[in-house]
C-alpha positions as CSV (number, residue, x, y, z in Angstrom):
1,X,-13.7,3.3,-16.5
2,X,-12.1,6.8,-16.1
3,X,-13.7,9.5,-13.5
4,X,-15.8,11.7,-15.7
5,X,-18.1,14.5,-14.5
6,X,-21.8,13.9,-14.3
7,X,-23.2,15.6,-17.0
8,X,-20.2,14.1,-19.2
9,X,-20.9,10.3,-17.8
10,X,-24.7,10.7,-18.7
11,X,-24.0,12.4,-22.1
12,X,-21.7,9.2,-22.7
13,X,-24.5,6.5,-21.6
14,X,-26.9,7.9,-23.9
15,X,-24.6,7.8,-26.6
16,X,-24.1,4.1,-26.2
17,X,-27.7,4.2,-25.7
18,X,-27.9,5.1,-29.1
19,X,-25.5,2.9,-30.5
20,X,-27.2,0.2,-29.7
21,X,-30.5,1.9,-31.2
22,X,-28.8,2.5,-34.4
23,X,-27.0,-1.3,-34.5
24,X,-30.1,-3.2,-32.5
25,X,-33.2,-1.3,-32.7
26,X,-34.9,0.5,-29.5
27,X,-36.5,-2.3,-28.2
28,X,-32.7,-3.7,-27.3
29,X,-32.0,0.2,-25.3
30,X,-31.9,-2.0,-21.4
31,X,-29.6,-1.0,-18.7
32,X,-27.5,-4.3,-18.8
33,X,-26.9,-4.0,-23.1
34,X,-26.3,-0.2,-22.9
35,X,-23.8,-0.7,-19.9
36,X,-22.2,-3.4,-22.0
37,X,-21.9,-1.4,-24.6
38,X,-20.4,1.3,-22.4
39,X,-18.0,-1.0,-20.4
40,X,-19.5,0.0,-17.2
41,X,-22.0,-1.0,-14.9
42,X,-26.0,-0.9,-14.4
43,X,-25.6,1.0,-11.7
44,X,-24.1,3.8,-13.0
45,X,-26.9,3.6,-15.5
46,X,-30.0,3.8,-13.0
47,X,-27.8,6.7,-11.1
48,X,-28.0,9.2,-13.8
49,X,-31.7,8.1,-15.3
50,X,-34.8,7.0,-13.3
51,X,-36.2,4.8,-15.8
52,X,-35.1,2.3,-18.6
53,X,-37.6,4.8,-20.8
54,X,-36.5,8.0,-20.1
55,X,-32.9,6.3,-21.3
56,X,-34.5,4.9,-24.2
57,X,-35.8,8.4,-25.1
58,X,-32.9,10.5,-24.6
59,X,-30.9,7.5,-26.6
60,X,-33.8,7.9,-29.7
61,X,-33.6,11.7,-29.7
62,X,-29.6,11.2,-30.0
63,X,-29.8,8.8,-32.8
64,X,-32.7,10.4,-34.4
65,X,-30.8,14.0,-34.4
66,X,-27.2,12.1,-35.7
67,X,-29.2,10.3,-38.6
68,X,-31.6,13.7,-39.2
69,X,-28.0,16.0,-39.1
70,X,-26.3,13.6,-41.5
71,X,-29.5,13.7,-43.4
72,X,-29.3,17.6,-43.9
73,X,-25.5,17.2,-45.2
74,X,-26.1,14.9,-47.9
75,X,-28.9,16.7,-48.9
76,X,-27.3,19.9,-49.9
77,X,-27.3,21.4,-53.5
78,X,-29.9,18.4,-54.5
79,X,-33.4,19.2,-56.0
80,X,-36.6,17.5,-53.9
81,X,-37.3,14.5,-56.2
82,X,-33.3,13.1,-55.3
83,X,-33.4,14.5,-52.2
84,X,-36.4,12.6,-51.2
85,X,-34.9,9.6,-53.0
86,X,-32.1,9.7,-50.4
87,X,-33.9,9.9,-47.2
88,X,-36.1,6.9,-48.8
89,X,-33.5,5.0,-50.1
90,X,-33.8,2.2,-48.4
91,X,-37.1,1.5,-49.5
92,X,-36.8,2.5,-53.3
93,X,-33.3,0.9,-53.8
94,X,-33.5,-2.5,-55.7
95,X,-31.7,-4.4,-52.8
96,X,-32.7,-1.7,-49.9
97,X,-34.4,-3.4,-47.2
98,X,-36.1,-0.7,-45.0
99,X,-33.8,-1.1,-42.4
100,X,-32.9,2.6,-41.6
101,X,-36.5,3.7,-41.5
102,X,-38.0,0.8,-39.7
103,X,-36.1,2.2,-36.8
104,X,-38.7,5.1,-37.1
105,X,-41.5,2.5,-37.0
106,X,-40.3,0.7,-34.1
107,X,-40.2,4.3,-32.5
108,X,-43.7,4.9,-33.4
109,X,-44.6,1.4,-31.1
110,X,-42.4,2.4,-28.2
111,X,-44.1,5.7,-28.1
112,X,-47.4,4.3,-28.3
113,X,-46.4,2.2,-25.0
114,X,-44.0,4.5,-23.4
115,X,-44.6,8.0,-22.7
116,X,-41.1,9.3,-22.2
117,X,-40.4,7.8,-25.7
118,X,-43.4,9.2,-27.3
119,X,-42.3,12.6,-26.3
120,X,-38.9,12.4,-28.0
121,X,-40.3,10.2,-30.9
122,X,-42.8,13.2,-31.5
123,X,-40.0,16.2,-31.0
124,X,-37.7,14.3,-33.4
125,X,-40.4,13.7,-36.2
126,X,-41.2,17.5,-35.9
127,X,-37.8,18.3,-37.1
128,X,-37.7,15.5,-39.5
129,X,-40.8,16.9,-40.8
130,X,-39.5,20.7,-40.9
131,X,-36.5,19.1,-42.8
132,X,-38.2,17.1,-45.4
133,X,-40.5,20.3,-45.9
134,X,-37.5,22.5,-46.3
135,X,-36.5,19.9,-49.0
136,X,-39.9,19.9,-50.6
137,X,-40.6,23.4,-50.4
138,X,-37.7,23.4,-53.6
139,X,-40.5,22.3,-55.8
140,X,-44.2,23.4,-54.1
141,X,-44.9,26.5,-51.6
142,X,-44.2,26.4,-48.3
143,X,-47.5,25.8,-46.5
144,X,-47.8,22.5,-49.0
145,X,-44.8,21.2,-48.5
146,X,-45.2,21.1,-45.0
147,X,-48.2,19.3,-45.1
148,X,-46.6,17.1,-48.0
149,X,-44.0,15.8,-46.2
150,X,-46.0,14.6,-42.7
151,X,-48.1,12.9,-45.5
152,X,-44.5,11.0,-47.5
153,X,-43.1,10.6,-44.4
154,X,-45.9,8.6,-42.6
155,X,-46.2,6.4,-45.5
156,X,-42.4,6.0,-45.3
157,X,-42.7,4.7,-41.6
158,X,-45.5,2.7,-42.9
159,X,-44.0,0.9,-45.4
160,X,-41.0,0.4,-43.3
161,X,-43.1,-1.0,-40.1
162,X,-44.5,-3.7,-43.0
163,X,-40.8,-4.3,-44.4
164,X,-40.0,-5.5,-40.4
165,X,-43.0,-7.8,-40.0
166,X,-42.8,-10.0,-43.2
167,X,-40.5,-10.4,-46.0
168,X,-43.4,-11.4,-48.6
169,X,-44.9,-7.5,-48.4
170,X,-48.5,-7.5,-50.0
171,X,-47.6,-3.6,-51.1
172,X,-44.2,-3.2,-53.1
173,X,-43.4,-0.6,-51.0
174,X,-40.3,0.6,-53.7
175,X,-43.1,1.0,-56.1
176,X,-45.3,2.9,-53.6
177,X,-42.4,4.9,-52.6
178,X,-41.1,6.2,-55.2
179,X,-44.9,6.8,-57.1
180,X,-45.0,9.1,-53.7
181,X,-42.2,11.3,-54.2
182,X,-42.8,11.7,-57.9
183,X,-46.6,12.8,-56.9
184,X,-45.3,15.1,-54.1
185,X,-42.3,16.7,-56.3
186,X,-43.8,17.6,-59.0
């Protein structure tokens, strides 16, 4: 592996990092995988950060921000309702599987257990938040949509957490979904 400065090696460990958050959840973030997935070696992993969680959490506010950014792109030009629909799709889509926000529910259990993961978990669903209120704010006033879209998004995360814990959901969570959004954007 090529010389690179410090601030350039770390910046490219907790981009693996969150690599493998994105393609193996958060739970998977260890030094040995993310070195793997790096092609270098533990130890340069515990040089730049003290702790297994404060890599996790710098790898979830990487991924977070990547997915959040793309997010705001795909977004652009479309009214709340299908805007919403977007950031949800993988719960209202007929073959959707929760997958992509599930990763947002196995945040919300690391944070619970790890302080340096809550702290980014939090900072990133603040700015998911101001997003999906921006969004919102298309069809409501500002001060609701804010307070609109903690309440979708929760239920989201919700909904996804149950989609990872058992295929034979006793919610449809599509049907709960998208009844949300319609309640929210109109």
């Amino acid at each position: 592996m090529a010389y690179l400065a410090r601030a350039e090696r770390r910046r490219s460990i907790v981009e693996a990092a969150a690599t493998v958050v994105e393609r193996d959840g958060l739970g998977a973030v260890t030094a040995r995988v993310v070195a793997d997935e790096l092609g270098g070696s533990q130890g340069q992993i515990h040089h730049h950060f003290a702790s297994t969680d404060e890599l996790a959490g710098e790898a979830w506010r990487h991924y977070a921000a990547r997915q959040i950014d793309e997010y705001e792109r795909e977004v652009e030009g479309l009214d709340a309702y299908d805007a919403l629909v977007l950031f949800f799709d993988d719960l209202v889509s007929i073959d959707g599987d929760g997958h992509a926000l599930a990763r947002w529910a196995e945040a919300n259990a690391h944070a619970q257990q790890r302080p340096l993961v809550a702290k980014s978990y939090v900072d990133t669903l603040t700015r998911l938040t101001d997003v999906l209120a921006s969004v919102m704010a298309k069809s409501s006033e500002a001060a609701h949509a804010r307070t609109a879209a903690w309440r979708i998004l929760m239920l989201g995360v919700g909904l996804a957490g149950l989609t990872r814990i058992t295929e034979d959901s006793p919610v449809p969570a599509r049907d709960v979904m998208l009844s949300a959004i319609r309640a929210e954007t109109d």
